[in-house]
C-alpha positions as CSV (number, residue, x, y, z in Angstrom):
1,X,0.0,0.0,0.0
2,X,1.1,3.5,-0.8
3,X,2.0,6.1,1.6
4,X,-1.0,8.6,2.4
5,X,-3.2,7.5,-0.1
6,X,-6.9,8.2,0.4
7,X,-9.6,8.4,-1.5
8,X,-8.9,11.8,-3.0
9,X,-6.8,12.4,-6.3
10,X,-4.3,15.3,-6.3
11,X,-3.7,17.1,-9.3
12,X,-5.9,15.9,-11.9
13,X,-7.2,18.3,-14.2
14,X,-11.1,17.1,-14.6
15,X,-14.5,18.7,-16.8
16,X,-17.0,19.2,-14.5
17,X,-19.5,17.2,-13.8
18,X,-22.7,16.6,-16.3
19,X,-25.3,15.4,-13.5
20,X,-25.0,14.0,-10.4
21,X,-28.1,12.1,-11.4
22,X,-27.5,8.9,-13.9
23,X,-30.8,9.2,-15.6
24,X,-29.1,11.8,-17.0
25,X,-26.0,10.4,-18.2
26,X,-24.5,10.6,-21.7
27,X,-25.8,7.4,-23.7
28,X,-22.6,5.4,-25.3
29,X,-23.0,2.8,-28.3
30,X,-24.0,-0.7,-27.4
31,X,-21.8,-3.6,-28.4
32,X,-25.2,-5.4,-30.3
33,X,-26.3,-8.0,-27.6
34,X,-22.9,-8.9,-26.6
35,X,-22.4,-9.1,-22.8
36,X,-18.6,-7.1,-22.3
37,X,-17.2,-8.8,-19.1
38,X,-13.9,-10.0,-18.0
39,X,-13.1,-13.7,-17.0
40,X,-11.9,-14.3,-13.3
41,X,-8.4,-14.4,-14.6
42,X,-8.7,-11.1,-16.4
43,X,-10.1,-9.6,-13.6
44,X,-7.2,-11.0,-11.3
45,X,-4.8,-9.7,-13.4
46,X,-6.6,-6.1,-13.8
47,X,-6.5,-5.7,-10.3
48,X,-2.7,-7.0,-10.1
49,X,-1.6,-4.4,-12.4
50,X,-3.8,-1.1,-10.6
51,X,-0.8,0.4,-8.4
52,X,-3.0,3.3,-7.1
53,X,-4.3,2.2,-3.8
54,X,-7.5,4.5,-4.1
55,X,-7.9,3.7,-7.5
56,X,-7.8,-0.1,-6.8
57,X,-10.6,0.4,-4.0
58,X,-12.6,1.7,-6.5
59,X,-12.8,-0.4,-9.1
60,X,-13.4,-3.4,-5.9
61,X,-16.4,-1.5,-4.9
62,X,-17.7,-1.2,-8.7
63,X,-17.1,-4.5,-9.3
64,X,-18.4,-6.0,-5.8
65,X,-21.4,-3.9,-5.4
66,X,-22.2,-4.7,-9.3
67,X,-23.1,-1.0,-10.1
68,X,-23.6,1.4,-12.3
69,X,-21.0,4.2,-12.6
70,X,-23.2,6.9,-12.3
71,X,-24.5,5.2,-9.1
72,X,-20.8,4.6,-7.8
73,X,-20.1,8.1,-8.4
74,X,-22.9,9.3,-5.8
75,X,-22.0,7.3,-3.2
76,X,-21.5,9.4,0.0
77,X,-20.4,8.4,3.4
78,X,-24.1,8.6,5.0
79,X,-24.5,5.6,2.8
80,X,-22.3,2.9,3.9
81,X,-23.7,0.6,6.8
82,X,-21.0,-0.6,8.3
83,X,-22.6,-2.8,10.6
84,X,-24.0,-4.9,7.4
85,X,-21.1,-4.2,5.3
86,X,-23.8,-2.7,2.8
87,X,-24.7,0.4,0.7
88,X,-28.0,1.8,0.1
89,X,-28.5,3.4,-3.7
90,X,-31.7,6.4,-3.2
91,X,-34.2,6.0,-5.9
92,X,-32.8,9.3,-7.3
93,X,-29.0,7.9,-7.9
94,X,-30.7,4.5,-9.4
95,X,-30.9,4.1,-13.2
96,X,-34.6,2.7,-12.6
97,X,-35.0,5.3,-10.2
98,X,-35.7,2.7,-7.6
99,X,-33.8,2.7,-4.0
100,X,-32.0,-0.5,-3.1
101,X,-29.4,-2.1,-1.2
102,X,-26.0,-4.1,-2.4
103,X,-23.8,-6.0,-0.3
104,X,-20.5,-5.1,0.3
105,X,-17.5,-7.6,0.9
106,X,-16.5,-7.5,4.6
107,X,-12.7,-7.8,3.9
108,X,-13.3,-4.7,1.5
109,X,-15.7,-2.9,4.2
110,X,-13.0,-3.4,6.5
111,X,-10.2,-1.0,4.2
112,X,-12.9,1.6,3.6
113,X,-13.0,1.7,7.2
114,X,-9.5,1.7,7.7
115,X,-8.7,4.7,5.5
116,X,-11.3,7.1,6.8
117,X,-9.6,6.4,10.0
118,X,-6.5,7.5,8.4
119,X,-7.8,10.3,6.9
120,X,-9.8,11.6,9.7
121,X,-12.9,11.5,8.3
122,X,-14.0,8.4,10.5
123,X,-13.8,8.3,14.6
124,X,-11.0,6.1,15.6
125,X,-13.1,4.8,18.2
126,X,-16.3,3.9,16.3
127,X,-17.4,3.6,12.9
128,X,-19.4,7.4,12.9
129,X,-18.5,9.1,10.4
130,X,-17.6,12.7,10.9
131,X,-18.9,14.3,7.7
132,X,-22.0,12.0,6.5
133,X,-22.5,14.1,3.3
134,X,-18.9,13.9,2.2
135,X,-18.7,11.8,-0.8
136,X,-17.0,7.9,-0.2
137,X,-14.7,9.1,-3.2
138,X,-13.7,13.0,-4.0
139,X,-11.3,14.3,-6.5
140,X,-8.8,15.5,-4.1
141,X,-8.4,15.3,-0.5
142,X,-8.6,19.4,-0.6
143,X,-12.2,19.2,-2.3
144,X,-15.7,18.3,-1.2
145,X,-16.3,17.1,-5.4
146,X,-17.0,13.5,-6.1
147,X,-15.4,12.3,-9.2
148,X,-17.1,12.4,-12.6
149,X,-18.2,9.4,-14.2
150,X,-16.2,9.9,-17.5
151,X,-12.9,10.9,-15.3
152,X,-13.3,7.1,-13.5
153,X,-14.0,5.7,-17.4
154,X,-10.5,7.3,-18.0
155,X,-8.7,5.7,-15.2
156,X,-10.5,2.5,-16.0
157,X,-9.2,2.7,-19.7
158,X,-5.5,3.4,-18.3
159,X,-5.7,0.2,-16.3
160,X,-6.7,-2.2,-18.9
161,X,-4.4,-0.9,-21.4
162,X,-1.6,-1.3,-19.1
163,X,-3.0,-5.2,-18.2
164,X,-2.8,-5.4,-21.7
165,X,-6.8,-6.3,-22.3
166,X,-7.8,-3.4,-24.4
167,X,-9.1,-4.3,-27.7
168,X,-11.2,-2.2,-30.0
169,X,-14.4,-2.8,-31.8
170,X,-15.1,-0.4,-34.2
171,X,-16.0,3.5,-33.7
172,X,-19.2,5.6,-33.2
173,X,-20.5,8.2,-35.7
174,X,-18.3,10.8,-34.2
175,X,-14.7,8.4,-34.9
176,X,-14.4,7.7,-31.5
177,X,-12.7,4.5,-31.0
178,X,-14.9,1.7,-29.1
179,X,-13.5,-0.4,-26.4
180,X,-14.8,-3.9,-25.5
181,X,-13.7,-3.4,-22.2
182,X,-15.0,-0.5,-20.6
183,X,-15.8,0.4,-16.7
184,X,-19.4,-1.0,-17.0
185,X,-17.5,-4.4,-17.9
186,X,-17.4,-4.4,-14.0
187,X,-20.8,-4.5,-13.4
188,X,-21.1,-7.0,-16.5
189,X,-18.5,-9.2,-14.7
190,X,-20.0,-9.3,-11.4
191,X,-23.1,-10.6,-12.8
192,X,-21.7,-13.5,-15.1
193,X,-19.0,-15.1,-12.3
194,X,-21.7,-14.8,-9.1
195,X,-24.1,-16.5,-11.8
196,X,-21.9,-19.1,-13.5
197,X,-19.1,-19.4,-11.2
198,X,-20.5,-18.4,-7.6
199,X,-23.9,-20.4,-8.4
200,X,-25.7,-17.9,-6.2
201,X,-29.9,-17.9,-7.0
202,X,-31.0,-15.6,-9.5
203,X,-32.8,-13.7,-7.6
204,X,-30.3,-12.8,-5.5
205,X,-28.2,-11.2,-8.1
206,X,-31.0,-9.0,-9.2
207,X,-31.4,-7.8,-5.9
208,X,-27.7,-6.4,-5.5
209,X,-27.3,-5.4,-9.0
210,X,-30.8,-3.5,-8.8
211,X,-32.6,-4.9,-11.9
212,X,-35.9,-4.1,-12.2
213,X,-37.2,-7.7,-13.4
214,X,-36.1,-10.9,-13.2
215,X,-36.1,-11.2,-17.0
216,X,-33.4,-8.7,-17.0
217,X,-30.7,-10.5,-15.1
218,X,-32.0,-13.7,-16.9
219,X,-30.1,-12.3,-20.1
220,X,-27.0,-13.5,-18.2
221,X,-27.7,-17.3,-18.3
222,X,-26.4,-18.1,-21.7
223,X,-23.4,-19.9,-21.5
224,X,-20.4,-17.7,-21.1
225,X,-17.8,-17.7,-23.7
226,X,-15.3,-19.8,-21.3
227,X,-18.0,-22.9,-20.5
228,X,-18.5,-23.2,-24.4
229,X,-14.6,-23.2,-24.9
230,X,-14.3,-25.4,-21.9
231,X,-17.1,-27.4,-23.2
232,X,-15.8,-28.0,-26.9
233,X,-12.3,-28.5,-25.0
234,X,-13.4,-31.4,-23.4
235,X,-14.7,-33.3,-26.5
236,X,-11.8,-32.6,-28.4
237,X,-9.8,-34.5,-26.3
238,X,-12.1,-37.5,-25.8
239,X,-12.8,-37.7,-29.4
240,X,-11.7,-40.8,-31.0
241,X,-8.1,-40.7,-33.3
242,X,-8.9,-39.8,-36.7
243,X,-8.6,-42.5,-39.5
């Protein structure tokens, strides 16, 4: 772990904000019905390669909580139960504009906890928070800002580059280059290991990821690209010598 690392991020020149609402937020090009997610091993070596502290706590929670950016974003310190390692999403910070609650690792409830400590932001003593509208995540320790959603898709994009897992699809009407990968990978991720890997219930994933239907989270029950491969694997090496 760095030295004096927080969850603030010194000297970053950043556009403002759009909307601290996600409803709001700037619509990006669909990959046709492709689900863009990482494998368990890409995901390992994502977070392997993220030498920012902060930065690497942030792309946990993402990941862990199975949320939206825009939701991440809005996070703020009067959210985090820390008695059942959870955070509650209001209605207004919610895509479907309903509230809900996602469970939070303990092991990673446990570091949020340890740097507010650090930073004095959390009683040494307790787990009260000293500022509850303070955002979980600001731009720099100096502001009160929470970080905009296309400044964490920048970070995100530096990442997989440098874990070498940036590959590009095509470009939107404007030339801009599409990424496979991309922060809301995270979210796809989260749903496809605790559904194929993890085996949790269905309906338990909708809950944490905040779908409005089951239907929706149903999507992610096709066979992911690694149980086909697996799948075809295993036939070609119990299929019979060729004549």
């Amino acid at each position: 772990m760095a030295k004096n690392e927080g969850f603030s991020e010194g000297g970053q020149a950043e556009t403002g904000r759009k909307s601290a609402n996600v409803k709001q937020s700037q619509n990006y090009e669909r990959f046709g019905e492709t689900i863009r997610y990482l494998t368990l091993e890409e995901w390992q070596k994502l977070t392997d390669c993220i030498d920012d502290y902060r930065h690497k706590l942030m792309f946990r929670m993402i990941y862990h909580l199975g949320c939206r950016v825009g939701e991440f974003v809005n996070i703020q310190l009067k959210h985090l139960d820390f008695n059942r390692n959870s955070v509650f999403f209001p209605a207004e910070n919610t895509k479907t504009g309903h509230r809900r609650t996602s469970h939070v690792p303990v092991g990673l409830m446990n570091e949020i906890k340890s740097i507010l400590k650090r930073e004095n932001r959390m009683l040494k003593r307790s787990d009260a928070v000293l500022n509850p509208d303070e955002f979980l995540f600001r731009r720099s320790r100096k502001s009160t800002r929470a970080y905009s959603e296309n400044r964490i898709r920048q970070i995100f994009q530096k990442y997989v580059k440098k874990a070498g897992l940036d590959r590009e699809y095509g470009a939107d009407s404007k030339g801009r280059k599409l990424h496979l990968i991309t922060v809301h990978s995270l979210r796809h991720s989260h749903i496809m290991h605790y559904i194929h890997v993890y085996k949790l219930p269905l309906s338990i994933v909708q809950k944490q990821v905040g779908h409005r239907t089951l239907k929706a989270t149903s999507v992610y029950l096709n066979p992911s690209e690694e149980a086909v491969a697996n799948a075809y694997d295993a036939v070609t090496r119990n299929e019979p010598a060729s004549v």
